[in-house]
C-alpha positions as CSV (number, residue, x, y, z in Angstrom):
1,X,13.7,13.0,-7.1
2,X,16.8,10.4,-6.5
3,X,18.5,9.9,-9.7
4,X,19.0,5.7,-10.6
5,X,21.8,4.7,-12.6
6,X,20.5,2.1,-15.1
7,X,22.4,-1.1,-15.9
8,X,22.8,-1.7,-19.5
9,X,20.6,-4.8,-19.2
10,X,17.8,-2.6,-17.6
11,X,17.9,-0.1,-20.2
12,X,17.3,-2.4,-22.8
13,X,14.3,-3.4,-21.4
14,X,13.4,-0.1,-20.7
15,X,14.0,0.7,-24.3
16,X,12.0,-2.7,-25.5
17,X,9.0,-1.3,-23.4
18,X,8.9,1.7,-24.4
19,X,8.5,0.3,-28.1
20,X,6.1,-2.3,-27.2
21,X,8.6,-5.0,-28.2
22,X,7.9,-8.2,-25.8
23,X,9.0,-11.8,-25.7
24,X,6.7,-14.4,-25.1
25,X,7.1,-16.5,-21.9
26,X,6.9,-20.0,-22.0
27,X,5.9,-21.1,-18.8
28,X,4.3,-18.2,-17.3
29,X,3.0,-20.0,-13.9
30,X,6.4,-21.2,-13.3
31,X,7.4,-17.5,-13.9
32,X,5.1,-15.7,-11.9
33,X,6.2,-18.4,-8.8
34,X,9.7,-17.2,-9.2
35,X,9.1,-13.6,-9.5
36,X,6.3,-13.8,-6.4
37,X,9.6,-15.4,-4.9
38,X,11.5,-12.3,-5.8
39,X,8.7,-9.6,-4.4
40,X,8.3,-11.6,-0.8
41,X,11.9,-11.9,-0.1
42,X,12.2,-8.2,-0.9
43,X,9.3,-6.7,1.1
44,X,10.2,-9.8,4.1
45,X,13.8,-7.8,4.4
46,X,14.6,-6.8,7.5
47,X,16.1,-3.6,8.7
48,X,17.4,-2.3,12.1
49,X,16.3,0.9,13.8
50,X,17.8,3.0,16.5
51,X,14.9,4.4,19.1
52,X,15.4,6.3,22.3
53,X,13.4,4.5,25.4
54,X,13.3,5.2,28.9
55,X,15.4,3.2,31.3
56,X,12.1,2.4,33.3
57,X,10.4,1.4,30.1
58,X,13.1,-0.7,28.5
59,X,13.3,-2.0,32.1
60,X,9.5,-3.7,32.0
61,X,9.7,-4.4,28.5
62,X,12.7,-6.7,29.3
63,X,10.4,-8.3,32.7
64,X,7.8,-8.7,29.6
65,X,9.9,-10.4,27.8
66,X,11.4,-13.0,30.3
67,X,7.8,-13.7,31.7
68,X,7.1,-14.7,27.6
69,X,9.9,-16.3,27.4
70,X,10.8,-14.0,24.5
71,X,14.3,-11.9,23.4
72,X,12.9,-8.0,24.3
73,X,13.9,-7.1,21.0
74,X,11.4,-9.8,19.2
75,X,8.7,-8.5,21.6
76,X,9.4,-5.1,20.9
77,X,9.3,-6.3,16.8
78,X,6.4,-8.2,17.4
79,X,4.0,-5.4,19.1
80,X,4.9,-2.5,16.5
81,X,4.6,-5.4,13.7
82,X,1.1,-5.5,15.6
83,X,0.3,-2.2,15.2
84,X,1.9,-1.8,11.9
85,X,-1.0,-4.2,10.9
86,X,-3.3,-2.4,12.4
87,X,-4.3,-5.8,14.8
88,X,-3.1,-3.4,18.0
89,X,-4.4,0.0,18.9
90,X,-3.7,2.6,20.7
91,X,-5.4,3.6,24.1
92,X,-4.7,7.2,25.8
């Protein structure tokens, strides 16, 4: 298990949790917007990848692309964000 180093800030409420001592929030629909904010600009992060490709098959995915009129790399995103969400499947 990775070890976290706690801020002081995040132990206390760690510490206030833990005895069941909580603050009352005023405008809780205002809060729960911002903190919804928070979560989807989290999980919408982006990170980059290396992967290994043939030269023929990084060769049509480019012709793909320019007949789309798309970057390759935002096709390539785009079809394993497909399958990711299960809206693509695989055929062998």
């Amino acid at each position: 298990m990775k070890y976290i180093q706690l801020k002081d800030d995040e132990k206390q409420i760690l510490e206030d949790f833990g005895q069941e001592e909580f603050i009352e929030v005023k405008n809780v629909k205002k809060e729960r917007r911002l903190y919804k904010q928070y979560v989807e600009n989290t999980l919408n992060k982006t990170k980059n990848i290396n992967i290994r490709l043939s030269v023929k098959d990084l060769q049509r995915l480019k012709t793909q692309a320019a007949e789309t009129g798309l970057p390759y790399q935002t096709l390539v995103s785009a079809v394993l964000h497909s399958f990711a969400n299960k809206k693509l499947k695989l055929s062998f």
